[in-house]
C-alpha positions as CSV (number, residue, x, y, z in Angstrom):
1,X,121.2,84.0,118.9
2,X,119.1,86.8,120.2
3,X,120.0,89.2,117.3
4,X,119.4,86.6,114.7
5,X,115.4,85.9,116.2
6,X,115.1,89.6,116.1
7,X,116.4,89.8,112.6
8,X,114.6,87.3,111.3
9,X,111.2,88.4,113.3
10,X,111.6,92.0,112.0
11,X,112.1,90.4,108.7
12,X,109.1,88.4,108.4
13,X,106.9,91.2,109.7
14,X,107.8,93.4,107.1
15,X,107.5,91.3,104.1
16,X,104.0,91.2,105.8
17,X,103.4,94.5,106.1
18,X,104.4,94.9,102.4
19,X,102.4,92.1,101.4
20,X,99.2,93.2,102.8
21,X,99.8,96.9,101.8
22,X,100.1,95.4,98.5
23,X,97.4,93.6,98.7
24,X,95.0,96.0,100.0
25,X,95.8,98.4,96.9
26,X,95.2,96.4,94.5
27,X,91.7,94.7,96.1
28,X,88.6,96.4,95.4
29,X,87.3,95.7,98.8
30,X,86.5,98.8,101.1
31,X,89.3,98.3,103.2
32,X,91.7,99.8,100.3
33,X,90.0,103.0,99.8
34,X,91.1,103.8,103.5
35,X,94.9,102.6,102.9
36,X,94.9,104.1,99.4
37,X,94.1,107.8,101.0
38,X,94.1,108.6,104.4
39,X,93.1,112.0,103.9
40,X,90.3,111.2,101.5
41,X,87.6,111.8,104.0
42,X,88.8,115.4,105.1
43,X,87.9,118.3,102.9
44,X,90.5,120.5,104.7
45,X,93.0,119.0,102.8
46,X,91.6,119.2,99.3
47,X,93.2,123.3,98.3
48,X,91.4,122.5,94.7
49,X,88.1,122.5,96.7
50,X,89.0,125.4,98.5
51,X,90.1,127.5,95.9
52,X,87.1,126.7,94.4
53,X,84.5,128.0,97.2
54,X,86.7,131.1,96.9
55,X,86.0,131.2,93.0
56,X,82.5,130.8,93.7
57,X,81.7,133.3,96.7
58,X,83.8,136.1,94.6
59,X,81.0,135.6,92.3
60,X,78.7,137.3,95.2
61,X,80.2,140.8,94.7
62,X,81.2,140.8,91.3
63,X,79.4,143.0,88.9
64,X,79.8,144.7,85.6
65,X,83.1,146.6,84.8
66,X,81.4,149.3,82.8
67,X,77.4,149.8,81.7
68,X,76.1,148.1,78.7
69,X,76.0,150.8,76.1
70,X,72.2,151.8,75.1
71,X,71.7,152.4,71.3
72,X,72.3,156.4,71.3
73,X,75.5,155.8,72.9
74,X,76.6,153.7,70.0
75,X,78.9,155.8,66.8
76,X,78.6,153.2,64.6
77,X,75.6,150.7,63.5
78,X,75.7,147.8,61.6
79,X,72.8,146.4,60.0
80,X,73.3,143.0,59.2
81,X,70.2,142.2,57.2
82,X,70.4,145.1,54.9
83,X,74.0,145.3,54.9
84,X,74.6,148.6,55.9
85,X,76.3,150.1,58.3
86,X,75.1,154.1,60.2
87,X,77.5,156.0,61.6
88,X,76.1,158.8,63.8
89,X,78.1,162.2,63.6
90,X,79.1,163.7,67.1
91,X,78.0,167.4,67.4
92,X,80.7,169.9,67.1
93,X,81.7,171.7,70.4
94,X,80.3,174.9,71.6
């Protein structure tokens, strides 16, 4: 007789604990954005976000690969509005 009040009690309180679970979800009330994600309020576990301030402080030290090239340094020179194009002859060797 014991068993079968335990079986039934454990029964009932689960269909409750489903129910309300359910319910909470699906309600737009503020106690379902603490069921829907327990985490939600910790940034420690967001590794998009982290990755992210990663991205952005490698920005800090970053700088240019090679140096923009100044206009002597260029062989060839197109000239869009006259439609030409210059090409600049290298001095032989010595």
């Amino acid at each position: 007789m014991v068993a079968l009040i335990t079986v039934a009690v454990v029964l009932v309180s689960a269909g409750l604990a489903l129910w309300f679970g359910h319910h909470s979800l699906r309600s737009g009330g503020p106690s379902s954005s603490g069921v829907g994600n327990a985490f939600g309020g910790f940034d420690v576990f967001d590794p998009g976000q982290g990755r992210m301030k990663e991205d952005l402080d490698s920005k800090d030290t970053e700088g240019e690969m090679f140096a923009a090239p100044d206009e002597e340094d260029r062989p060839v020179r197109v000239d869009l509005r006259t439609g030409k194009i210059h090409i600049r002859k290298t001095p032989p060797p010595d």
